[in-house]
VOPAGU-2260 file (C-alpha; in pm, 1 decimal, decimal comma):
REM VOPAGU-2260
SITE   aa  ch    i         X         Y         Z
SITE  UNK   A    0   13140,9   22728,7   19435,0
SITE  UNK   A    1   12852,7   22858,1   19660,5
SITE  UNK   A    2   12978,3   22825,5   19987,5
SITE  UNK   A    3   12653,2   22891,6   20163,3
SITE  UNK   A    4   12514,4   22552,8   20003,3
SITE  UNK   A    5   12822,2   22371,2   20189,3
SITE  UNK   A    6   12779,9   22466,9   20495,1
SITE  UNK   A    7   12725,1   22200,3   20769,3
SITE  UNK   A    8   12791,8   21929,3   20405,3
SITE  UNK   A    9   13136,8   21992,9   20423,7
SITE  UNK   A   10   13161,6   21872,8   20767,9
SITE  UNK   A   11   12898,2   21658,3   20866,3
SITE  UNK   A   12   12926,1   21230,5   20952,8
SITE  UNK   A   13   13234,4   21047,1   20946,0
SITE  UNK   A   14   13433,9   21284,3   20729,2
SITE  UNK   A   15   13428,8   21537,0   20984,9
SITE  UNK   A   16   13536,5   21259,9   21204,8
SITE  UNK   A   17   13787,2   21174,8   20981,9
SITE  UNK   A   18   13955,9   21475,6   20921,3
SITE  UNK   A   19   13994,9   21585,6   21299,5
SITE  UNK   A   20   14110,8   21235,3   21383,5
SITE  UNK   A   21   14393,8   21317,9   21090,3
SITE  UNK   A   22   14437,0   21668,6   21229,8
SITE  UNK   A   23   14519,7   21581,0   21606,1
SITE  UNK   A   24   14152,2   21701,6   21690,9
SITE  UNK   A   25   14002,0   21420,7   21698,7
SITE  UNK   A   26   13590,8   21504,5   21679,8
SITE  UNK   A   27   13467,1   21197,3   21934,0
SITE  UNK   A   28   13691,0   21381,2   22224,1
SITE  UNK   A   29   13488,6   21754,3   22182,1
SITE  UNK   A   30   13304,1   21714,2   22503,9
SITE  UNK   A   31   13044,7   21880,5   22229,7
SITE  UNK   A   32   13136,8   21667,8   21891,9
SITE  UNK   A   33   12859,3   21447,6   21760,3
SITE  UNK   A   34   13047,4   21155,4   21661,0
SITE  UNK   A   35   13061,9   20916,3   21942,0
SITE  UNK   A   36   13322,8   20730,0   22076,5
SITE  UNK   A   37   13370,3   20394,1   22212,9
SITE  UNK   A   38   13234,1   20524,6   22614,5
SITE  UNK   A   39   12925,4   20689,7   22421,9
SITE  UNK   A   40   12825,8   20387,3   22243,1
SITE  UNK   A   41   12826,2   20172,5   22549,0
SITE  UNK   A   42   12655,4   20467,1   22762,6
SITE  UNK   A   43   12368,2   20513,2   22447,7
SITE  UNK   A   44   12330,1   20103,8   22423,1
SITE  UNK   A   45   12161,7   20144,3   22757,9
SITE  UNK   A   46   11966,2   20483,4   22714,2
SITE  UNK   A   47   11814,6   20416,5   22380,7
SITE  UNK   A   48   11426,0   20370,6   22351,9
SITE  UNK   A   49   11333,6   20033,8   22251,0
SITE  UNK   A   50   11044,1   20149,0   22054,1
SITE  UNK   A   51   10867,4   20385,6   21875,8
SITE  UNK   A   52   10644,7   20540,2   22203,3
SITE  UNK   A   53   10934,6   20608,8   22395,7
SITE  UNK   A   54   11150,4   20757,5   22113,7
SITE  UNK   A   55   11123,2   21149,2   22149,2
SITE  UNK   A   56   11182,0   21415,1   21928,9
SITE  UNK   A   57   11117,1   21389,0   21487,4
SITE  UNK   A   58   10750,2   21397,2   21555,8
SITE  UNK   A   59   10700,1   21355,6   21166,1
SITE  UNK   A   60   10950,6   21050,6   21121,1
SITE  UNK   A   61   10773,1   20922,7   21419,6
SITE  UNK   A   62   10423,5   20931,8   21312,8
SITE  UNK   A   63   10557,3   20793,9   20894,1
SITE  UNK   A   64   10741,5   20509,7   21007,5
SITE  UNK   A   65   10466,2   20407,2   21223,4
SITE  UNK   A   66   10232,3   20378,3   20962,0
SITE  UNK   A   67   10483,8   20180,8   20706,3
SITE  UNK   A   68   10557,4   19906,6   21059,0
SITE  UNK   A   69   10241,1   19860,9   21132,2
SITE  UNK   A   70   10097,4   19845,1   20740,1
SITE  UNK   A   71   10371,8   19580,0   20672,7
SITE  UNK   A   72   10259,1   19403,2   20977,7
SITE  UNK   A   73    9944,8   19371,2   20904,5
SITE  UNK   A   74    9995,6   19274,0   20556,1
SITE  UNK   A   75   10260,0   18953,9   20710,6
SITE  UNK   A   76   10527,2   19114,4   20494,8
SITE  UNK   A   77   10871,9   19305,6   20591,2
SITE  UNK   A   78   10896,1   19711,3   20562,4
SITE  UNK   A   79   10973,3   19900,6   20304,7
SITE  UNK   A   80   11340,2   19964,9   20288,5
SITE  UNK   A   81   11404,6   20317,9   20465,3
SITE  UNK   A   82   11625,0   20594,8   20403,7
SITE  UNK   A   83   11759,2   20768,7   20717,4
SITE  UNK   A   84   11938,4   21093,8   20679,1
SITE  UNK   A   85   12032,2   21372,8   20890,9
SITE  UNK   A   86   12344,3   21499,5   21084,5
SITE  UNK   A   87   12570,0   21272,4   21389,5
SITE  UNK   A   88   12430,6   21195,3   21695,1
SITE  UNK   A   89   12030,1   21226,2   21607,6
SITE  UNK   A   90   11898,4   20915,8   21605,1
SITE  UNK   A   91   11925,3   20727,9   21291,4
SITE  UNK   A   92   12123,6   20385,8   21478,5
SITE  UNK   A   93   11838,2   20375,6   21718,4
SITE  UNK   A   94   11541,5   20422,0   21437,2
SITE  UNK   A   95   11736,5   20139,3   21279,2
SITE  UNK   A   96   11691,5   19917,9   21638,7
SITE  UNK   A   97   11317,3   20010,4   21694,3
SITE  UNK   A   98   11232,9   19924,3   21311,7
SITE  UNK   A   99   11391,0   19556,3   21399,7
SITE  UNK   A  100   11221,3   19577,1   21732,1
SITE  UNK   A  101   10906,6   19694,1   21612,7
SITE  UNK   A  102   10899,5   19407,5   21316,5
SITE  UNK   A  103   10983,0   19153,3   21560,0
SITE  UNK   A  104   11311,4   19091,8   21372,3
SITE  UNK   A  105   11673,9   19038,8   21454,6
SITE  UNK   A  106   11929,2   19335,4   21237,4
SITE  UNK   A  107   12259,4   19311,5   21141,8
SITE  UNK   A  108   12457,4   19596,5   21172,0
SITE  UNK   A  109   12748,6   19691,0   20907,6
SITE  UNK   A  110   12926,8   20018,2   20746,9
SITE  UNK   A  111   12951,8   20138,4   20392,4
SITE  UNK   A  112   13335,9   20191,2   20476,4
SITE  UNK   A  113   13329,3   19821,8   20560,5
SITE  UNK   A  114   13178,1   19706,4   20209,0
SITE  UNK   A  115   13477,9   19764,7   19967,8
SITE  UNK   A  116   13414,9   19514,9   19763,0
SITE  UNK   A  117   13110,4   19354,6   19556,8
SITE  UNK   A  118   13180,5   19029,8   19739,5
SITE  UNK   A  119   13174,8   19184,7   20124,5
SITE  UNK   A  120   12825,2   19294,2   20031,4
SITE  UNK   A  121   12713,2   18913,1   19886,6
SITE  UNK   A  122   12845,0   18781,8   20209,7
SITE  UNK   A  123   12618,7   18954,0   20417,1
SITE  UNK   A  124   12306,9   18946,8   20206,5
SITE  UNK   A  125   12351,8   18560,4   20140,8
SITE  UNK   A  126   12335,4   18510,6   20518,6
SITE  UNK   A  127   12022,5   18699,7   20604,7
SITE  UNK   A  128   11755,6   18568,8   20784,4
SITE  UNK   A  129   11377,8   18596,3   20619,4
SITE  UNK   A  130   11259,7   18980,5   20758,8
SITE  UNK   A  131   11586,0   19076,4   20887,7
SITE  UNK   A  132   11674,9   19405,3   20938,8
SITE  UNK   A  133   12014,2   19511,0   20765,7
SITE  UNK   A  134   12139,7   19833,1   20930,8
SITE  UNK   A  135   12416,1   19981,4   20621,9
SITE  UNK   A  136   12540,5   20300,7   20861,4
SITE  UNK   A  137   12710,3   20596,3   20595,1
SITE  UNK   A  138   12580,4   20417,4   20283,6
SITE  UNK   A  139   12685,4   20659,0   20082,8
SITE  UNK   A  140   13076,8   20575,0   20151,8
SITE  UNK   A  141   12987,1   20252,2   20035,0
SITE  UNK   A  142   13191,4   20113,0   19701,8
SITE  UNK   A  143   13038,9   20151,5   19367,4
SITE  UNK   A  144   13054,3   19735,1   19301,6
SITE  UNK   A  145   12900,2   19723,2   19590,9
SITE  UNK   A  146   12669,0   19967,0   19532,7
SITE  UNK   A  147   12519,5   19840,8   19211,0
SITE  UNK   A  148   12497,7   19481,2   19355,2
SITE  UNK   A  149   12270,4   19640,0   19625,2
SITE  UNK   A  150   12049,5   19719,5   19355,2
SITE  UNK   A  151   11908,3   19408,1   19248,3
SITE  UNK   A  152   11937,8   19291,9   19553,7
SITE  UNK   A  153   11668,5   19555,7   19697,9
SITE  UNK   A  154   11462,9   19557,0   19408,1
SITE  UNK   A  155   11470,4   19170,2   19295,9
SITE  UNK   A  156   11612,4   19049,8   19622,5
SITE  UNK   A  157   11875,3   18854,6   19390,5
SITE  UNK   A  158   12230,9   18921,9   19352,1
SITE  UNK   A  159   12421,9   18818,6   19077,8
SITE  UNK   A  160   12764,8   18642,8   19192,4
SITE  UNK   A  161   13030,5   18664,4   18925,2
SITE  UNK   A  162   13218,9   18313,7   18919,0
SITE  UNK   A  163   13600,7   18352,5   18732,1
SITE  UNK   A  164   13747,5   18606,4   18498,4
SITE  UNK   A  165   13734,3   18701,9   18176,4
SITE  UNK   A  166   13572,5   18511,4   17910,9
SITE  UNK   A  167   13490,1   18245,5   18110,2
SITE  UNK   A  168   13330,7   18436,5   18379,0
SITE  UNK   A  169   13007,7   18316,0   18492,3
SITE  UNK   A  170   12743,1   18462,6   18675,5
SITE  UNK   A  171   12547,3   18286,8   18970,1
SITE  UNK   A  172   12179,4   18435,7   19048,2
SITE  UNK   A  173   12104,4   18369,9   19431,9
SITE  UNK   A  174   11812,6   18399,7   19526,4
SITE  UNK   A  175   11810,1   18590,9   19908,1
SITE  UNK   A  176   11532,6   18568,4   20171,3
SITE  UNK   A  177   11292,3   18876,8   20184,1
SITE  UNK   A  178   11460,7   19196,0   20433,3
SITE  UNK   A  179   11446,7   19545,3   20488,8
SITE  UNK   A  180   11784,6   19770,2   20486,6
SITE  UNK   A  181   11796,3   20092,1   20668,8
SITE  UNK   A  182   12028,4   20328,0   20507,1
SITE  UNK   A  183   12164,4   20593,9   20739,4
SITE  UNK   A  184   12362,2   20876,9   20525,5
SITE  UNK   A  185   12511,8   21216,3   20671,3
SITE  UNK   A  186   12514,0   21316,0   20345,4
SITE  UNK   A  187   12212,3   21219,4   20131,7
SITE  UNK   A  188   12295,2   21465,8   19846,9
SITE  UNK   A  189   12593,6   21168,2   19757,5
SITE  UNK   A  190   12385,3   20890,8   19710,8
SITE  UNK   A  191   12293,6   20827,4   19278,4
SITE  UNK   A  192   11898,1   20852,8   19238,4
SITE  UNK   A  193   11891,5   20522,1   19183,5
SITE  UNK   A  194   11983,7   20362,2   19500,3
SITE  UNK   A  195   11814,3   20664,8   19695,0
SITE  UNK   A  196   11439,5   20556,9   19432,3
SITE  UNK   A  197   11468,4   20185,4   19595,0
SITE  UNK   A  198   11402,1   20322,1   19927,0
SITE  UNK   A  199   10998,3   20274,5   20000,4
SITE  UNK   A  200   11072,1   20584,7   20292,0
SITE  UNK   A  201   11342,6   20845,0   20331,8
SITE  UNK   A  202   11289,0   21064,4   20646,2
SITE  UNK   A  203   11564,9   21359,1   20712,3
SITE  UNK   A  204   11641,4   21386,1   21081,2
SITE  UNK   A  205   11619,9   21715,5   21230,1
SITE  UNK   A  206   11782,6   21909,6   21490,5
SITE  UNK   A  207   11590,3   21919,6   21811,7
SITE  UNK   A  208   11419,0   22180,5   21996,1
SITE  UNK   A  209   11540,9   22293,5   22376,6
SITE  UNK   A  210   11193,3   22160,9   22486,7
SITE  UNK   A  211   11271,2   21800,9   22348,6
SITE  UNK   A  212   11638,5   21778,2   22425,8
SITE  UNK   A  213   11465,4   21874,2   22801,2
SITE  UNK   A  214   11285,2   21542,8   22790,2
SITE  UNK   A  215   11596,3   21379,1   22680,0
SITE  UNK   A  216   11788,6   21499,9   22948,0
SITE  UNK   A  217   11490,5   21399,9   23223,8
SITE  UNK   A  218   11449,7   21031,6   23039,6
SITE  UNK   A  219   11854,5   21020,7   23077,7
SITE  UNK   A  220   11844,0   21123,1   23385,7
SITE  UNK   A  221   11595,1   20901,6   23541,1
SITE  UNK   A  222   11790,8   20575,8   23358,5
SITE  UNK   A  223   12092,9   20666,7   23525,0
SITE  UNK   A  224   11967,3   20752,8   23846,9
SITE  UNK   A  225   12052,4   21123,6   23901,9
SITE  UNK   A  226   11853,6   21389,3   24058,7
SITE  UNK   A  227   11791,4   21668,5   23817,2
SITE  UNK   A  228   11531,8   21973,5   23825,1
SITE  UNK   A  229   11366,7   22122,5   23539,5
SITE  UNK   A  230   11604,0   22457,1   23551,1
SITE  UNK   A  231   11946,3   22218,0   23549,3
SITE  UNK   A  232   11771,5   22013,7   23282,7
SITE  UNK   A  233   11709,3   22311,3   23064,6
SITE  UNK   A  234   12023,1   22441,6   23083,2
SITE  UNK   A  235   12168,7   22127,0   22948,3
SITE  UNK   A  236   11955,5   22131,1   22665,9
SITE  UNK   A  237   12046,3   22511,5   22588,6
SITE  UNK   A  238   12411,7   22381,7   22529,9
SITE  UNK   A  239   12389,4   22039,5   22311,2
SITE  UNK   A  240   12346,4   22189,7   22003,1
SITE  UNK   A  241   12000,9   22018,3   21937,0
SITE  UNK   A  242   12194,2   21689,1   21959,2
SITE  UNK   A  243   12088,9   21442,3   22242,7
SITE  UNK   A  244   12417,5   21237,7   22184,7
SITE  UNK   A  245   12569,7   21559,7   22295,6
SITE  UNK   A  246   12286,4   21642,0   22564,4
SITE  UNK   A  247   12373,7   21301,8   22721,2
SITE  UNK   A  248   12707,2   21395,7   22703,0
SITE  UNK   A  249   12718,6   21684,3   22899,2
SITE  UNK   A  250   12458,9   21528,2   23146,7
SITE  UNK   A  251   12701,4   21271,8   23217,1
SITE  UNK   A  252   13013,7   21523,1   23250,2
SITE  UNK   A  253   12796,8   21718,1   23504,4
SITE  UNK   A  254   12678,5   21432,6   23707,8
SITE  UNK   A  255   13050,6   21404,2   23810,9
SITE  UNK   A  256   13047,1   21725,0   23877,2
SITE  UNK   A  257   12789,3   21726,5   24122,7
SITE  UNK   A  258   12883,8   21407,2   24278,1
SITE  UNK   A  259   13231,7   21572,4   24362,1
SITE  UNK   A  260   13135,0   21901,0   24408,8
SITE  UNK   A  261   12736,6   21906,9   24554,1
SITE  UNK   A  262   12543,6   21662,6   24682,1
SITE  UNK   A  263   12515,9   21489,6   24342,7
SITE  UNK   A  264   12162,1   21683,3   24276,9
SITE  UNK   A  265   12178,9   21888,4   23938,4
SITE  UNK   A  266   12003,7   22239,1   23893,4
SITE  UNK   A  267   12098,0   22580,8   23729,0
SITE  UNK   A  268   12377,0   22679,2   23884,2
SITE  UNK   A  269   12519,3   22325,8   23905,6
SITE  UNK   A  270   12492,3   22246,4   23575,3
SITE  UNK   A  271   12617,3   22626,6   23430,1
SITE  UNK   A  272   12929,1   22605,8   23663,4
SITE  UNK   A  273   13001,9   22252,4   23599,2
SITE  UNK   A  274   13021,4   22320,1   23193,5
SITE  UNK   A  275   13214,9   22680,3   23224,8
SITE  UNK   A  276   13474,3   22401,7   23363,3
SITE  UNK   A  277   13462,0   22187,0   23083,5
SITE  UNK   A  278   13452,7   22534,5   22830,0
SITE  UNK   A  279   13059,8   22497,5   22719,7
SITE  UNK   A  280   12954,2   22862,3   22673,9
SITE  UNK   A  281   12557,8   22911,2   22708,8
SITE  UNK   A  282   12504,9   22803,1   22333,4
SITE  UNK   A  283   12700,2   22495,1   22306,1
SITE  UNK   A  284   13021,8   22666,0   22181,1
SITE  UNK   A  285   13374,4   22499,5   22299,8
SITE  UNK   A  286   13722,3   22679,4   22344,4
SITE  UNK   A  287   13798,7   22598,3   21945,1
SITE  UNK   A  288   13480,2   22725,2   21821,2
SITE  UNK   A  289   13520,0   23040,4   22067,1
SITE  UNK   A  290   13886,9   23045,3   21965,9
SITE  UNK   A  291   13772,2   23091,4   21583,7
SITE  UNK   A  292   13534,4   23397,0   21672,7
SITE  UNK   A  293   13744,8   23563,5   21900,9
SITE  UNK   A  294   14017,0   23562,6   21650,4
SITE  UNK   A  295   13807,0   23658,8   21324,5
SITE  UNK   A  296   13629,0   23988,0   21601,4
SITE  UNK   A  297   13940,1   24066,8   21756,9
SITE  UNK   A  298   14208,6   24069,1   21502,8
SITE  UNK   A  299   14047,5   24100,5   21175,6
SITE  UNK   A  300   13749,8   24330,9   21281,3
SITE  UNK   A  301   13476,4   24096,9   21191,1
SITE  UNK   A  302   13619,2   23970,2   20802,6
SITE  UNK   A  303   13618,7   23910,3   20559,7
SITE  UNK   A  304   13929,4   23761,7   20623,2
SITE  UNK   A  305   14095,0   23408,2   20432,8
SITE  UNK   A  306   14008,0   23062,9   20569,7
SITE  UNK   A  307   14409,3   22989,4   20594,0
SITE  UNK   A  308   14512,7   23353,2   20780,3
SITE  UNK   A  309   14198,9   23243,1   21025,5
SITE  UNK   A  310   14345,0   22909,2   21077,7
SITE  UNK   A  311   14709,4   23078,6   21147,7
SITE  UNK   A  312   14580,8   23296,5   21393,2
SITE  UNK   A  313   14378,4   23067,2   21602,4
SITE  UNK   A  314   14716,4   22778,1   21564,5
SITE  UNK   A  315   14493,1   22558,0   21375,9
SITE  UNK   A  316   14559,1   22387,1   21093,5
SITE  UNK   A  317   14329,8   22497,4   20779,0
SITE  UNK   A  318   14072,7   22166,7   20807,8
SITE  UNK   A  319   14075,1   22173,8   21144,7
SITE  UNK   A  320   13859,1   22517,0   21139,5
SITE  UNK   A  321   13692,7   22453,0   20802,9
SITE  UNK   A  322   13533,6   22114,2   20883,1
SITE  UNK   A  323   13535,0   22063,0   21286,2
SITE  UNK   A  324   13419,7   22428,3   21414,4
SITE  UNK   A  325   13270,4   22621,3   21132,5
SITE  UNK   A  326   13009,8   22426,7   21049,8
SITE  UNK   A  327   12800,5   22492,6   21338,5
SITE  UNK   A  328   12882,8   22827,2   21359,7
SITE  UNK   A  329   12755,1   22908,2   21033,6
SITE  UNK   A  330   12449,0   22753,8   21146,1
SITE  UNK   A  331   12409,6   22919,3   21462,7
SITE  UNK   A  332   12432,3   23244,8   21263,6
SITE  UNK   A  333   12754,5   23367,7   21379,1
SITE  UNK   A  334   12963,4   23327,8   21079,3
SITE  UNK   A  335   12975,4   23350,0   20714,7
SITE  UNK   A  336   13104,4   23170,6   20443,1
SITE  UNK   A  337   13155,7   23454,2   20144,6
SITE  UNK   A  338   13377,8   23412,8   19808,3
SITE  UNK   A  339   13575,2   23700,7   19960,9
SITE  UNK   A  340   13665,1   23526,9   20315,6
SITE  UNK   A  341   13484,0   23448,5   20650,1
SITE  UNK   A  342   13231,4   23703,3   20803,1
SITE  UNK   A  343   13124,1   23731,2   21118,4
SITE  UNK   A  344   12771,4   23840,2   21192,6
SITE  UNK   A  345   12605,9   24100,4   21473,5
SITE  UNK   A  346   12519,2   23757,3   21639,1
SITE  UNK   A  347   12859,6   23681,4   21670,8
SITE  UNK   A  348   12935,2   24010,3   21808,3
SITE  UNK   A  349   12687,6   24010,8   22050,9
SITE  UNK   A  350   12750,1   23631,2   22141,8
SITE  UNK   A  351   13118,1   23757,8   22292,9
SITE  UNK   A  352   12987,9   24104,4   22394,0
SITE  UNK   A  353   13185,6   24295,5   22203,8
SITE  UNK   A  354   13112,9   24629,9   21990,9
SITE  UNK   A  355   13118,6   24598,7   21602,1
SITE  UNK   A  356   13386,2   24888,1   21451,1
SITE  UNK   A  357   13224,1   25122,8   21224,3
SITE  UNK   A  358   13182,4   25071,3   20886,3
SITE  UNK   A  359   13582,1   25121,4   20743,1
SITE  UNK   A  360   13741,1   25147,3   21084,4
SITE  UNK   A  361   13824,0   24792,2   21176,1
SITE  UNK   A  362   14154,9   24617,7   21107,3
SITE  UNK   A  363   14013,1   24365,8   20824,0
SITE  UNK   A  364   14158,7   24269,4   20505,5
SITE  UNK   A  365   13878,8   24517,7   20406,0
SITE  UNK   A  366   14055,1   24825,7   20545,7
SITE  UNK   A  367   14413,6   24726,5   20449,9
SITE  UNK   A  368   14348,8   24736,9   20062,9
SITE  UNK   A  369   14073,2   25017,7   20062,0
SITE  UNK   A  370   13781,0   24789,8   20000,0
């Protein structure tokens, strides 16, 4: 296995989510986690653009899924269906709302978890308005019956419903009204080519810049009435790992914090002290993910050192540090998967201000065996 190549995979969507819930860590309570939980999906309902010119960030998806709307709308016909992917918390659910918005159409919003059977799927398909918008969220955890009855039913818009068993099964065409699914997928590398060739658009969502999560923060800010300067607003942004479900987040945790503490105004020195209380360093990194480094530095002189003696150190189980905190330190640069054991880099060094050992004096795995 190349464990470069499954770096933030191993981790991302609801499988992260998933396996922290399992593990007592549970990823929606991470004051910096990306999944969102039940307060975050009420708070987002309200802050979420309703269409395409107030939508910031993804400047490419922006400017291709304006073209296939308004194409389709001037041809009378519904969009293309579109392919969402990209990791938690950037955007895809409200890309899914402005598409239905956008088309004038209502969307109906359902799980590939929640499809486990052929029949779920037919269910919702044969109850589809003409244009709807059918929102399938992680539609690549979606059941393989399922999956190939989707098929036909985005190609030919006709699913095929299988009547008895055995030899005297019979199959039912139904014909279904003309719609448009948006598939959102945290892992596009699982879904078969041939549900991902039925897709008229696929976008990948990025992670966003400081500068956009800024205007985020500001838009956020503004729609729930709190005072914040461009200095408290950037310093937000610096910590939400280019996620604006995370950005909004901490925005919210440091509103209480001025409210209690100042006079409910946010700037620099607001916003840094209220998230050293909640254990946000300066680039998004929480006690676990600080936890992790400070044990690979400290007591293994930077690795390469085994995923499961990591895990004892920090009093973690094994998943918990493989799926909820490495996978954003590898991509911040300040660890390594290797074949041999996790690495840490200079980055990470420098990141806790600490002074790498010289080359054969630290107290790795490295020195112990005389490699």
């Amino acid at each position: 296995m190349n464990w470069d190549d499954t770096t933030d995979e191993a981790a991302s969507g609801q499988e992260a989510a998933d396996a922290a819930e399992r593990l007592g860590v549970p990823e929606a309570e991470r004051l910096v986690g990306a999944v969102a939980d039940g307060e975050d999906q009420a708070v987002e309902a309200a802050l979420r653009p309703k269409d395409l010119g107030e939508f910031i960030g993804q400047e490419k998806v922006r400017v291709q899924l304006d073209l296939v709307l308004r194409a389709a709308r001037a041809r009378g016909a519904t969009a293309d269906h579109v392919l969402l992917s990209g990791a938690p918390g950037l955007g895809k659910t409200t890309l899914s709302m402005i598409i239905a918005a956008e088309m004038g159409a209502p969307i109906r919003i359902t799980s590939g978890p929640a499809i486990q059977h052929a029949g779920d799927l037919a269910a919702i398909l044969s109850s589809l308005q003409e244009g709807e918008v059918l929102f399938l969220d992680e539609i690549h955890r979606m059941s393989r019956p399922a999956e190939e009855m989707l098929y036909m039913a985005m190609e030919d818009f006709r699913v095929d419903v299988i009547v008895g068993k055995g030899p005297g099964a019979t199959a039912i065409p139904l014909e279904l009204p003309p719609f448009t699914l948006v598939g959102a997928t945290t892992r596009a590398g699982l879904l078969p080519p041939p549900l991902r060739d039925r897709f008229g658009f696929t976008a990948h969502m990025e992670f966003y810049e400081p500068a956009e999560l800024e205007r985020v923060v500001h838009r956020s800010a503004l729609l729930l009435d709190v005072g914040i300067d461009a200095e408290g607003a950037a310093e937000i942004a610096g910590r939400s790992r280019g996620t604006p479900r995370i950005a909004n987040r901490l925005l919210r945790r440091v509103r209480d914090y001025a409210q209690v503490k100042a006079d409910g105004a946010i700037n620099r020195e607001i916003a840094g002290a209220a998230l050293k209380v909640y254990e946000v360093d300066g680039r998004g990194l929480d006690r676990l993910d600080r936890a992790v480094l400070e044990a690979l530095l400290k007591l293994f002189g930077g690795g390469p050192v085994g995923l499961s003696t990591l895990a004892v150190a920090v009093g973690e189980e094994r998943e918990t540090v493989e799926e909820v905190a490495e996978p954003f330190l590898v991509r911040e640069g300040l660890l390594a998967r290797t074949p041999r054991g996790r690495v840490a880099t200079p980055a990470a060094w420098a990141h806790l201000g600490l002074v790498p050992p010289r080359q054969g004096a630290g107290t790795g795995q490295q020195d112990l065996f005389g490699s």
